[in-house]
One Martini backbone bead per residue (centre of mass of N, CA, C, O) as a GRO file, in nm:
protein
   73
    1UNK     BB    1   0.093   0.044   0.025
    2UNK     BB    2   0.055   0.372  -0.046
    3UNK     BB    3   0.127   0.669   0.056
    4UNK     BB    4  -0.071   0.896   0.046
    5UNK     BB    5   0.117   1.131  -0.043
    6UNK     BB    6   0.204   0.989  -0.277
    7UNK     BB    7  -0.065   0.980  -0.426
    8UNK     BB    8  -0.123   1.249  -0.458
    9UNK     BB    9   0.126   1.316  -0.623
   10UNK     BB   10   0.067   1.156  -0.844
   11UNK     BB   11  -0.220   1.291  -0.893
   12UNK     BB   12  -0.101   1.573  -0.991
   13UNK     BB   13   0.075   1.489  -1.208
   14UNK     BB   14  -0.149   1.329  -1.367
   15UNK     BB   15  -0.282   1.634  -1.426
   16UNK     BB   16  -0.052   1.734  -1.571
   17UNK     BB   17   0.041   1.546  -1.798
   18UNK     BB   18  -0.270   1.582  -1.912
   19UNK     BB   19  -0.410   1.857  -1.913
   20UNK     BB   20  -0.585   1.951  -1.678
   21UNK     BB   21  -0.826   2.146  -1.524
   22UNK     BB   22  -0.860   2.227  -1.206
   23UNK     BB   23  -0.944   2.549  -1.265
   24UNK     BB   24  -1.225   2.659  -1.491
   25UNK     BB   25  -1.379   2.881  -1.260
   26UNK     BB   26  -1.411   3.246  -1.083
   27UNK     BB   27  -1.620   3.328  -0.846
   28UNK     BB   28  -1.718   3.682  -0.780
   29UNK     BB   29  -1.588   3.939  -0.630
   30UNK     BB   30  -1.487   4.228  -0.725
   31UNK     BB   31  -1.158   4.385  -0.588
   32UNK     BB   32  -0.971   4.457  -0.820
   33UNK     BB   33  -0.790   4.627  -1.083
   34UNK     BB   34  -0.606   4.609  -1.374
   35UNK     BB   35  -0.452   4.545  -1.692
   36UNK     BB   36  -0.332   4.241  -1.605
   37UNK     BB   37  -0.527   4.236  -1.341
   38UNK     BB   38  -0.736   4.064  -1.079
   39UNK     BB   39  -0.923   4.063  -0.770
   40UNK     BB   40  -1.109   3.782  -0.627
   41UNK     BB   41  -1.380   3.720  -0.408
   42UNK     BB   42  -1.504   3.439  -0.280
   43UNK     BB   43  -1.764   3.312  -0.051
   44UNK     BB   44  -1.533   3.190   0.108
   45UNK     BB   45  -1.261   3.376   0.124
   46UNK     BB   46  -1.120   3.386  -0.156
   47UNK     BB   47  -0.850   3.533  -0.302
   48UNK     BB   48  -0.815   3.579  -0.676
   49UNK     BB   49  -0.529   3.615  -0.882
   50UNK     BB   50  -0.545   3.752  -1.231
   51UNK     BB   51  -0.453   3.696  -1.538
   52UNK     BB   52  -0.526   3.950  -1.797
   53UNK     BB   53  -0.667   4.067  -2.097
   54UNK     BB   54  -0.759   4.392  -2.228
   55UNK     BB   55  -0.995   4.278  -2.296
   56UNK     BB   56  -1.114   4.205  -2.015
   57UNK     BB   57  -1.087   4.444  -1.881
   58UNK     BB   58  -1.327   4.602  -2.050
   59UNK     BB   59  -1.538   4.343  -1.933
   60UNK     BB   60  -1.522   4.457  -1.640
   61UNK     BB   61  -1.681   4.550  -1.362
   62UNK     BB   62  -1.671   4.687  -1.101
   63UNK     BB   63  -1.616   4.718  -0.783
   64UNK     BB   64  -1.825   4.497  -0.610
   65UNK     BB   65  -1.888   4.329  -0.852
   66UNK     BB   66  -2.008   4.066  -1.006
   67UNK     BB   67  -1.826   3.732  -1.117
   68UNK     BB   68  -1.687   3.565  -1.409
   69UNK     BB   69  -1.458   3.344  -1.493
   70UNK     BB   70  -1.234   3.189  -1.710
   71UNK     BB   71  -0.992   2.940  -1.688
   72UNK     BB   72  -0.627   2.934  -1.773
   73UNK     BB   73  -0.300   2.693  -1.678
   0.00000   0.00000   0.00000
C-alpha cells in the first residue's frame, strides 16, 4: 500500500501531465483591477488574483460587483 502523500503527489503528477485543468472559473466579487489582472474575492473568502488580457479588462464590472471569470493554467 502506498502512503498517502505519494498517492497524492502521483495524482497532482497526473492531472498535470495530461493536461486536466484544475481550476476552471473562478466566481465572486471583483475587489480590485488592472491593466494585466484582477483580484476576485469567492463566498468561501478565497481571494484569486488572475493574469488577465485587455480585451478581458475592457469588459469587467465595477469593483464590488459579481462576476465569473473562466480560467486558463
Amino acid at each position: 500500500m502506498l502512503p498517502p502523500h505519494y498517492v497524492a503527489q502521483t495524482q497532482s503528477a497526473l492531472l498535470f501531465s495530461t493536461g486536466s485543468t484544475m481550476i476552471s472559473q473562478v466566481a465572486g466579487k471583483l475587489v480590485h483591477r488592472e491593466l494585466d489582472r484582477c483580484e476576485i474575492m469567492t463566498g468561501g473568502g478565497v481571494a484569486y488574483e488572475c493574469m488577465i488580457p485587455l480585451s478581458v479588462f475592457e469588459t469587467l464590472p465595477a469593483e464590488g460587483q459579481s462576476l465569473m471569470l473562466h480560467t486558463h493554467l
